[in-house]
C-alpha positions as CSV (number, residue, x, y, z in Angstrom):
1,X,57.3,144.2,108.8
2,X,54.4,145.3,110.4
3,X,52.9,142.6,111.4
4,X,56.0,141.2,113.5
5,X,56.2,144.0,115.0
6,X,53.2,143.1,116.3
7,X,53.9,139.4,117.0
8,X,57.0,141.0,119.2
9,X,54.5,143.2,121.3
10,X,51.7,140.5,121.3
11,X,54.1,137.9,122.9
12,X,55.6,139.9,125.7
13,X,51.8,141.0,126.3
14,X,50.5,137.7,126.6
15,X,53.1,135.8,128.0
16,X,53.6,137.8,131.3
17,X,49.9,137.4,132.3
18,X,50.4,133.7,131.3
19,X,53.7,133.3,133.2
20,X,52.0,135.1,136.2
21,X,49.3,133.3,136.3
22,X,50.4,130.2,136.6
23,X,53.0,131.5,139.8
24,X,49.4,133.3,141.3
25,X,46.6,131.0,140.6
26,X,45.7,127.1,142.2
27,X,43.8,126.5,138.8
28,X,46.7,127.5,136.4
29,X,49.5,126.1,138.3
30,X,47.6,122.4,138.1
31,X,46.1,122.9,135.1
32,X,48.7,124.8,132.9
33,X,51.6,122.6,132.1
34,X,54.6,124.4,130.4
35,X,53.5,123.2,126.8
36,X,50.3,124.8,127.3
37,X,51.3,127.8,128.5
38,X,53.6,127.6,125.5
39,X,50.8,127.0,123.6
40,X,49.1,129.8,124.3
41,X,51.7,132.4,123.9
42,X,52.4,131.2,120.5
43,X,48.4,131.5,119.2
44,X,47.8,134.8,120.3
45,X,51.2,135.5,118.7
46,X,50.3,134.1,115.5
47,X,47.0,135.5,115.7
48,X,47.7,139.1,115.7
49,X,50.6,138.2,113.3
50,X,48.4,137.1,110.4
51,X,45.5,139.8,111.6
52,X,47.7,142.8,110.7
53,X,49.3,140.7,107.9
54,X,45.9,140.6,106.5
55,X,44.9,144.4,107.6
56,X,48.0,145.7,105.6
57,X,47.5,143.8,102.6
58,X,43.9,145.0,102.5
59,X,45.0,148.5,103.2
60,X,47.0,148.2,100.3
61,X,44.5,146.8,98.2
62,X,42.4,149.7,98.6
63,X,45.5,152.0,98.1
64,X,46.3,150.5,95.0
65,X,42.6,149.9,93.7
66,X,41.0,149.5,90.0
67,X,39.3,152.6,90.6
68,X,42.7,155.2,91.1
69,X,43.8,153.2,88.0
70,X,44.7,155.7,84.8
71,X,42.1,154.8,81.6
72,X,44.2,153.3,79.6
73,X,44.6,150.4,82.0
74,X,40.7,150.5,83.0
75,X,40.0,149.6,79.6
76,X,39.7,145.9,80.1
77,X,36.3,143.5,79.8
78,X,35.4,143.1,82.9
79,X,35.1,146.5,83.4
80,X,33.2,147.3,80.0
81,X,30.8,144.5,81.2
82,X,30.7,145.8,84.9
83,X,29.8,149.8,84.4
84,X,28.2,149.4,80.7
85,X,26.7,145.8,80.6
86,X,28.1,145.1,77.3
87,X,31.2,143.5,75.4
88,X,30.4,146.2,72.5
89,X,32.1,149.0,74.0
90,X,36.0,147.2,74.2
């Protein structure tokens, strides 16, 4: 949810500069056809979509980690061979 929340902001950030430039600016107005301006809003859109998609399920990740695990569950092989260096302890 968070991250299109963020989409909604990122859109209506980037699109009014976008919008305005191409009213303001010689360059834009030539250069900036309505598929690119389209283009551009939807990017940065779906750029800071997937970048606090990706910053929640990290935060997550971390909240949820191996190491607040209870004992019982830490018991596993990889974890016998990553803090004791052995299979003899499972």
């Amino acid at each position: 949810m968070a991250g299109a929340k963020v989409a909604t902001v990122t859109t209506v950030a980037v699109a009014v500069p976008t919008l305005a430039s191409v009213r303001m600016l010689s360059w834009a107005r030539a250069h900036l056809i309505p598929n690119g301006q389209g283009l551009i809003i939807s990017t940065v859109t779906g750029m800071a979509y997937f970048i606090i998609a990706n910053k929640t399920i990290l935060s997550m990740a971390r909240k949820h980690s191996f190491e607040d695990a209870p004992d019982h569950l830490k018991n596993t092989l990889f974890h016998c061979l990553r803090y004791n260096g052995s299979i003899s302890s499972v």
